[in-house]
N, C-alpha and C positions, 0 to 999 in steps of 0.2 A: 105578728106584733113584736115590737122590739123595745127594751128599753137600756137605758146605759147604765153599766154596774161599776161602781169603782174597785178596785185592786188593792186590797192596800195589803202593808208589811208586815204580817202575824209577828206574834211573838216568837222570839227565837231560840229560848232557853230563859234560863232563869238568872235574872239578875244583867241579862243583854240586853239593852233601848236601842243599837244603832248597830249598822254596819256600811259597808263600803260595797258598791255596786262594782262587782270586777266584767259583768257583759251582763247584755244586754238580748234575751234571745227570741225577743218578737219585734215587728215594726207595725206604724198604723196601717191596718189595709191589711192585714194580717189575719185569717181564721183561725181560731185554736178550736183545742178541745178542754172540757174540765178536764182540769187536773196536771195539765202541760204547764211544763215551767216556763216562766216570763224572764225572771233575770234569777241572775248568782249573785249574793252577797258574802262578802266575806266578813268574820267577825274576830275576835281575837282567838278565838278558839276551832275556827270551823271554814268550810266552804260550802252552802248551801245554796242550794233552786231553789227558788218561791214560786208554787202551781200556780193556776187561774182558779177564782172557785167556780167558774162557770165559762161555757164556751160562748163562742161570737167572733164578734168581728172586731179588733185592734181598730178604737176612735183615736186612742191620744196614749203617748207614751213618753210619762213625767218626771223619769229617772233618765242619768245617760250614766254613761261608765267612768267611776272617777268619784261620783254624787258620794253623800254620806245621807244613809236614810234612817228614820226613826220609826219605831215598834206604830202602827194604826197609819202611817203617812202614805198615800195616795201611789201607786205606782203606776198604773194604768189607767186606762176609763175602756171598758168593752161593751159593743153595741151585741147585748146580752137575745136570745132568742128564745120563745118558749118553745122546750123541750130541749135546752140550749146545750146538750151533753154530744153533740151532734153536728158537724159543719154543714152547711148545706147540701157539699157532695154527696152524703150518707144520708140525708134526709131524702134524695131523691130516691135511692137506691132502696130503703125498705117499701117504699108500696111496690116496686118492681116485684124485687123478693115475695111480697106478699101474694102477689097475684100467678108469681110462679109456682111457689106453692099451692095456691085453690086450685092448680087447672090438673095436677098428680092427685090430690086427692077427689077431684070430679072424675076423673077416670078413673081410678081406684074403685069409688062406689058404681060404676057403670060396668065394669070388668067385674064387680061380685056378683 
């Protein structure tokens, strides 16, 4: 099941409402992970990455490089997944994992 989560631009300090989008580092059609950064803002003090707070799939991407953004304003839209910390590559890969593991401890208890 999927649903869309919007992105938007936490606060950046104190007393900062806006910055200026200097790149841009996901496109739509894009998988991320929590916690990977979408774009750089730069502000008058700083140059900062803004994470994703959750992984999926890049639906809509509402900043471009140049934009000026404000503190709560929308960056993204991600078609969000539960257990969404995760891309699907690595979704497939733990029940592998998982079953590679039972099959060493099934012979483990057969070998005692």
């Amino acid at each position: 099941m999927t649903m869309p989560t919007e992105i938007k631009l936490p606060e950046l300090g104190e007393n900062i409402e806006e910055g200026d989008v200097v790149n841009v580092l996901v496109s739509a059609g894009d998988t991320i992970e929590k916690d990977q950064p979408i774009i750089e803002v730069e502000t008058g003090k700083a140059t900062l990455e803004v994470p994703a707070d959750t992984g999926g799939t890049v639906q809509e991407v509402k900043v471009q490089k140049g934009d000026k953004v404000r503190v709560d304003q929308v960056l993204a839209v991600i078609e969000a997944r539960d257990g969404a910390a995760a891309p699907a590559g690595k979704k497939e890969a733990q029940p592998q994992a998982a079953k590679q593991s039972a099959a060493p401890s099934d012979s483990a208890t057969v070998s005692e």
